[in-house]
TORKE-405972 format. One record per residue (C-alpha): x, y, z. Coordinates in nm, 4 decimals. Example, Ala and Ser with C-alpha at 12.3 -4.5 7.8 and 13.67 -1.06 7.14 Angstrom:
% TORKE-405972
> c1	c2	c3
> 1.2300	-0.4500	0.7800
> 1.3670	-0.1060	0.7140
% end
This chain:
% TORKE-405972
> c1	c2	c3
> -5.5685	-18.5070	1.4044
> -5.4230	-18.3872	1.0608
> -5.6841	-18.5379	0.8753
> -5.9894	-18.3679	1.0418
> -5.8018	-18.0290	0.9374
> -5.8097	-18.1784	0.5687
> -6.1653	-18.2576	0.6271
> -6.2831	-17.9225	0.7587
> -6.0983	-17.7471	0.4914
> -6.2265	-17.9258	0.2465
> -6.5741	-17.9075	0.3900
> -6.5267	-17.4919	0.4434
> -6.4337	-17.5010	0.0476
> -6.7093	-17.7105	-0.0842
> -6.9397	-17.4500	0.0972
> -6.7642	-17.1458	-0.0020
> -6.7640	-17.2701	-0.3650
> -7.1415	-17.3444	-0.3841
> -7.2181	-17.0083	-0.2544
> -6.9996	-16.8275	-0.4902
> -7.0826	-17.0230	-0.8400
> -7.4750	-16.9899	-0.7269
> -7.4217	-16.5618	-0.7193
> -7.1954	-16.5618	-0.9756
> -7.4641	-16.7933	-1.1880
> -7.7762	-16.5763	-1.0782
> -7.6549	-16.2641	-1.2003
> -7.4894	-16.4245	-1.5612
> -7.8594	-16.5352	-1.5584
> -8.0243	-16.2337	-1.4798
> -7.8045	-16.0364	-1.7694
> -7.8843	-16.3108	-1.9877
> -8.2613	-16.2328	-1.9729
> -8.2382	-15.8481	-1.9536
> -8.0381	-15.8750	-2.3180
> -8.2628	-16.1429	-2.4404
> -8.5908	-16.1326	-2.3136
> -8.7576	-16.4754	-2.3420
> -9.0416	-16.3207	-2.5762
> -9.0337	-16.1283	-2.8226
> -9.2896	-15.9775	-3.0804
> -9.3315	-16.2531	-3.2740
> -9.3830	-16.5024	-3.0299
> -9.6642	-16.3563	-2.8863
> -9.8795	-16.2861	-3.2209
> -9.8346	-16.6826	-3.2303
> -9.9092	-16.7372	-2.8555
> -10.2359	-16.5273	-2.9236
> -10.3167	-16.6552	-3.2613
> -10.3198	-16.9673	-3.1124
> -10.5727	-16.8595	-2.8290
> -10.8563	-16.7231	-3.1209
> -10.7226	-16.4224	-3.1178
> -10.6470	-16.1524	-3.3886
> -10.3733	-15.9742	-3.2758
> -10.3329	-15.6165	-3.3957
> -9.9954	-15.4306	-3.3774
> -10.1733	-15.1823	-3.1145
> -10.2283	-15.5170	-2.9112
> -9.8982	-15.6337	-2.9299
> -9.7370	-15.3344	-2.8467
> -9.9458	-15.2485	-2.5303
> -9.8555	-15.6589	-2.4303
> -9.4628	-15.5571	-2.4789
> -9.5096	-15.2504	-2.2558
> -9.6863	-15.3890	-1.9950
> -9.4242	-15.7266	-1.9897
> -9.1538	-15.4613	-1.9766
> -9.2768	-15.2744	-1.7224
> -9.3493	-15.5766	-1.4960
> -8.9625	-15.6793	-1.5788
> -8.8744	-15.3679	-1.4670
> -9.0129	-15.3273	-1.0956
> -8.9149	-15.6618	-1.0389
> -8.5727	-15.5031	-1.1393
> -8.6232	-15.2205	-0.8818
> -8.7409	-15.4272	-0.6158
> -8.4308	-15.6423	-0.6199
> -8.1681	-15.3658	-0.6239
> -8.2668	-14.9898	-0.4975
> -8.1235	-14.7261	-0.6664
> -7.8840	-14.5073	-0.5337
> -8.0207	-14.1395	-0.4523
> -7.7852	-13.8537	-0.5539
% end
């Protein structure tokens, strides 16, 4: 009978351990990407020289904003803000 204890603790553990390293992983992850977003100016002049295109600064710019904005309500979607 002791060693089904041993099991189910173990068992209860292994669970409990998954679930915390996977939250604890997701948000390292998601403060990763928020300091370093995956693409930056540079990249995307090349991404759309590559498509034909002749990227102006006015181009790239607008691309940033709108990238940044669409990072940012999937931001607000995931966590509501607190109302004062």
């Amino acid at each position: 009978m002791d060693w089904l204890w041993y099991v189910l603790v173990g068992f209860l553990a292994l669970i409990a351990g998954l679930a915390l390293g996977f939250f604890i992983a997701r948000k390292t992850m998601m403060r990763y990407l928020e300091k370093n977003p995956p693409i930056n100016e540079q990249m995307l002049r090349v991404m759309m020289m590559q498509m034909g295109q002749n990227p102006s600064q006015k181009k790239i710019n607008q691309m940033m904003k709108a990238m940044q904005n669409q990072q940012d309500k999937q931001n607000t979607k995931e966590k509501p803000k607190k109302k004062k």
